[in-house]
DSSP file (Angstrom, degrees, kcal/mol; ACC not computed):
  #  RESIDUE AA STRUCTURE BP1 BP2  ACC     N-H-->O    O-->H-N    N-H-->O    O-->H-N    TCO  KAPPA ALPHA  PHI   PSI    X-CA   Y-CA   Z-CA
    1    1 A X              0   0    0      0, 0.0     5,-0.1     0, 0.0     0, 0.0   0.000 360.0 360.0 360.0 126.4    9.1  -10.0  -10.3
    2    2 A X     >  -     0   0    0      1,-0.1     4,-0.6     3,-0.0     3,-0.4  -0.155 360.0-116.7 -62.3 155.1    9.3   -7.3   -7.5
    3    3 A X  H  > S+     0   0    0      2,-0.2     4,-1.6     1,-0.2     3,-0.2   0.759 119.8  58.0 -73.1 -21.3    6.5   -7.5   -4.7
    4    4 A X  H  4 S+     0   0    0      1,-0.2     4,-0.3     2,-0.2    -1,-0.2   0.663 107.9  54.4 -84.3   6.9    5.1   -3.9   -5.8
    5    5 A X  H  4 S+     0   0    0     -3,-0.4     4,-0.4     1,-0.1    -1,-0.2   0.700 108.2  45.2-100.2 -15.1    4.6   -5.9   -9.3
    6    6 A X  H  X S+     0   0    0     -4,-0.6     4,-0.6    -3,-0.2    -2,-0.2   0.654 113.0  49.7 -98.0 -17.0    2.7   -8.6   -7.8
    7    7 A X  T >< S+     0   0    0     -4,-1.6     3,-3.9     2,-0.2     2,-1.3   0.682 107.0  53.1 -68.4-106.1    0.5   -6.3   -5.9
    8    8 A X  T 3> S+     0   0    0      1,-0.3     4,-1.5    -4,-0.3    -1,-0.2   0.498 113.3  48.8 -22.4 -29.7   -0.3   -4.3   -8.7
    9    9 A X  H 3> S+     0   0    0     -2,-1.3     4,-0.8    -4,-0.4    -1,-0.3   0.825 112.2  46.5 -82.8  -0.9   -1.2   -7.6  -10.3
   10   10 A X  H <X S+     0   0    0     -3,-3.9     4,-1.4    -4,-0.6     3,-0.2   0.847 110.3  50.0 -92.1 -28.8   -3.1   -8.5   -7.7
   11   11 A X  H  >>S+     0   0    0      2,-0.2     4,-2.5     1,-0.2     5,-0.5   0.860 112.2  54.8 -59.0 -46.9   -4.9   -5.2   -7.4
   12   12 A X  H  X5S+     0   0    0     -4,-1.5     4,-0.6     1,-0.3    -2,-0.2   0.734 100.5  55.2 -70.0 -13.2   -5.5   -5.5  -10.9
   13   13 A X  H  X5S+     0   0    0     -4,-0.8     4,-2.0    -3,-0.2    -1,-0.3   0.750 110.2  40.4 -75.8 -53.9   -6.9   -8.4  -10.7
   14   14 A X  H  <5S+     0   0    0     -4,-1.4    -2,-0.2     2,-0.2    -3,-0.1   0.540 110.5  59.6 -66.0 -16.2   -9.8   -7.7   -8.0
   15   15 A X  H >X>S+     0   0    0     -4,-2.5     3,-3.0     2,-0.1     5,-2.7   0.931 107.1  43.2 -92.9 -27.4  -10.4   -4.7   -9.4
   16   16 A X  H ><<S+     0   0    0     -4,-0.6     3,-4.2    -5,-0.5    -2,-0.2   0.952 104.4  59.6 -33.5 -70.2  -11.3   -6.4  -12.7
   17   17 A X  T 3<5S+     0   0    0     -4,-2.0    -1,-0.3     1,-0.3    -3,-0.1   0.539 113.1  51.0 -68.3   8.6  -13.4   -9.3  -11.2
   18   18 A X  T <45S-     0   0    0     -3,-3.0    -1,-0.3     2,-0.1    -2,-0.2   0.494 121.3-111.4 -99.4  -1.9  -15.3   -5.9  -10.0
   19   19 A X  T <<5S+     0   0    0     -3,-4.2     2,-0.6    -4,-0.8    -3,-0.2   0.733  71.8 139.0  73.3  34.3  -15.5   -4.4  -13.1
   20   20 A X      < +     0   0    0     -5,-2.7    -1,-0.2     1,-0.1    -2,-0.1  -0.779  14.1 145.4 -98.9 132.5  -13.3   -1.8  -12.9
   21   21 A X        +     0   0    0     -2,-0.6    -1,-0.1    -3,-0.1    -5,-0.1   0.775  50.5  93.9-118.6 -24.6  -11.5   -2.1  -16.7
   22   22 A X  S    S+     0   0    0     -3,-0.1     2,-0.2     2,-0.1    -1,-0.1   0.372  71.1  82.8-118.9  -6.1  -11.2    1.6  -17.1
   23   23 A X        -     0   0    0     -3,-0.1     2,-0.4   -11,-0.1     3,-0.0  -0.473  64.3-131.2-107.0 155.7   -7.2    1.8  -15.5
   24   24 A X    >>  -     0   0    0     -2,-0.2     3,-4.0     1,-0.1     4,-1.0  -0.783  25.3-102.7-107.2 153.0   -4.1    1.3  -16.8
   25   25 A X  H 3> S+     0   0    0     -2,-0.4     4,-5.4     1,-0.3     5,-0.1   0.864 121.3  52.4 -14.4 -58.3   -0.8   -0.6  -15.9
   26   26 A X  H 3> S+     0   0    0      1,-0.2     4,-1.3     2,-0.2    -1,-0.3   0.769 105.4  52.6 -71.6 -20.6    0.7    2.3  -14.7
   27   27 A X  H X> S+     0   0    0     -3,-4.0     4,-1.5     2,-0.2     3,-0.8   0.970 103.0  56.7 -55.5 -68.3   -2.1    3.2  -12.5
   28   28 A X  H 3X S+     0   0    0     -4,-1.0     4,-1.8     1,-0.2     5,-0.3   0.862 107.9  50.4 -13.2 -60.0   -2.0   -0.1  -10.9
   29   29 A X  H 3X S+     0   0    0     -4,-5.4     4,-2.0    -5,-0.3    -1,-0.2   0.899 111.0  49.1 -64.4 -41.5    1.8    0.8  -10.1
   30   30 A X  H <X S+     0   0    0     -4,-1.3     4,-2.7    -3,-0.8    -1,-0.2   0.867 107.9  52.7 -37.2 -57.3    0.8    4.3   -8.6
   31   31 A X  H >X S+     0   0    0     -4,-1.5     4,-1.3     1,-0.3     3,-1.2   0.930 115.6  42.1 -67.2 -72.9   -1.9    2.9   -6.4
   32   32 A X  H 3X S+     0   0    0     -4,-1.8     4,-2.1     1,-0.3    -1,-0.3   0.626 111.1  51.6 -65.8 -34.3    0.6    0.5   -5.1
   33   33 A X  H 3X S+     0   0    0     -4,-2.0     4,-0.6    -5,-0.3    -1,-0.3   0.966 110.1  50.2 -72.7 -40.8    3.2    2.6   -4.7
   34   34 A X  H <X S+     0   0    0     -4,-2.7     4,-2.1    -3,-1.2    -2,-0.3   0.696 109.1  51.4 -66.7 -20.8    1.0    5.0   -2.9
   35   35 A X  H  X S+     0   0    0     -4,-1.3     4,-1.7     2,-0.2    -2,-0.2   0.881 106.9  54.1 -50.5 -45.4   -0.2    2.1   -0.4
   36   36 A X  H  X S+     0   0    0     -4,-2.1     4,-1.6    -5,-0.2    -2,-0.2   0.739 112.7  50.6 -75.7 -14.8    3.5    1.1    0.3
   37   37 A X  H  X S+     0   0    0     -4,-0.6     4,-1.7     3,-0.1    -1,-0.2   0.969 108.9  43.4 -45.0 -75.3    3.7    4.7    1.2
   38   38 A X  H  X S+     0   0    0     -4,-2.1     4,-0.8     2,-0.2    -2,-0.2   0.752 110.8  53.5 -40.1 -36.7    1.1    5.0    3.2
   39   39 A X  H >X S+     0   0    0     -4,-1.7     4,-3.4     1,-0.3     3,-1.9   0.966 107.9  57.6 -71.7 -52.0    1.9    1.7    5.2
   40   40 A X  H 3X S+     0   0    0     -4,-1.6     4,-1.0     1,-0.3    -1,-0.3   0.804 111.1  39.8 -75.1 -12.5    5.5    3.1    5.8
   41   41 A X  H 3X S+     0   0    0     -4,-1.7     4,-0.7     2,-0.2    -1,-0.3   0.699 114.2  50.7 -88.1   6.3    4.2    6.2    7.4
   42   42 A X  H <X S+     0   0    0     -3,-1.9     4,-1.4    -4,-0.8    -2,-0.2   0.920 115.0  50.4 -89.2 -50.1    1.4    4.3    9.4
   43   43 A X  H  X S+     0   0    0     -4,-3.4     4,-1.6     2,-0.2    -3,-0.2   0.811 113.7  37.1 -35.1 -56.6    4.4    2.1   10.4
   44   44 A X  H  X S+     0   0    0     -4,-1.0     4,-1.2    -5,-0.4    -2,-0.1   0.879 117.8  56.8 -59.7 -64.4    7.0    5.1   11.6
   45   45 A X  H  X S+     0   0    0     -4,-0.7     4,-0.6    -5,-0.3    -2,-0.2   0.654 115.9  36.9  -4.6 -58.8    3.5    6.7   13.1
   46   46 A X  H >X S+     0   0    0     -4,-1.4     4,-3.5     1,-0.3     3,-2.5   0.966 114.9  50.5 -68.6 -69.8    3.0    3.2   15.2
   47   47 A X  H 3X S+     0   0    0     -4,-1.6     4,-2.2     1,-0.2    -1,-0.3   0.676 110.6  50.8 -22.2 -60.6    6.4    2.7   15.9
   48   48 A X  H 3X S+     0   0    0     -4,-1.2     4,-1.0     2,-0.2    -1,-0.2   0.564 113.5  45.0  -7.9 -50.7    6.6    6.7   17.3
   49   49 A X  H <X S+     0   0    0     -3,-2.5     4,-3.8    -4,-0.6    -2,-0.2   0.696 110.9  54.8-100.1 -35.7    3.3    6.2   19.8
   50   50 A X  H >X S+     0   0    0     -4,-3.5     3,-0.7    -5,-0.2     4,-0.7   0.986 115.6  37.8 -53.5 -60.2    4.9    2.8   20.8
   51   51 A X  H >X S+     0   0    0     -4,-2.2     4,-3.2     2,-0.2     3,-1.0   0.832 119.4  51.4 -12.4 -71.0    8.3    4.9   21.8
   52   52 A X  H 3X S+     0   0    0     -4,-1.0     4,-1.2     1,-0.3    -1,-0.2   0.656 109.0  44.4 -60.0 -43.6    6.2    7.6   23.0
   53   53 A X  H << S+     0   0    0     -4,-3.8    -1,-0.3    -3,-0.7    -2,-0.2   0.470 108.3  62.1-106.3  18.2    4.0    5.6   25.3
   54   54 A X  H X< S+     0   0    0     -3,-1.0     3,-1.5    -4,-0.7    -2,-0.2   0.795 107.9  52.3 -15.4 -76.4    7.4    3.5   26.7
   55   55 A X  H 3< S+     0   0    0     -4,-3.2    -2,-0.2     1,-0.3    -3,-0.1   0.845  99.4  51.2 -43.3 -54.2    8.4    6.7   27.8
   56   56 A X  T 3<        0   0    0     -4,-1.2    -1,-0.3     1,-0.2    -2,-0.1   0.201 360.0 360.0 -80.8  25.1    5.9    8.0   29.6
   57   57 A X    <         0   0    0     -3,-1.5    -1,-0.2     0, 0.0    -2,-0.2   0.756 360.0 360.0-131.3 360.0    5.5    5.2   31.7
């Protein structure tokens, strides 16, 4: 099982014990796919300003 298939169960899983029923598998996988998105530009981003402020000093 891939790690973006155990997040997505794991998402699915919290959102359930909130009482969100209303999504499907393939949502799960979206949302997850778009988090691991997100993370890898937050990542370059950080990674970028670290560079950035190395330099200037």
């Amino acid at each position: 099982m891939s790690v973006k298939a155990v997040m997505a169960t794991i998402l699915h899983n919290q959102l359930t014990s909130r009482g969100v029923h209303s999504l499907t598998p393939s949502d799960y996988e979206e949302i997850v796919e778009e988090l691991v998105e997100q993370l890898k530009e937050l990542e370059l981003s950080l990674a970028a300003r670290e560079i950035t402020e190395k330099s200037e000093r």
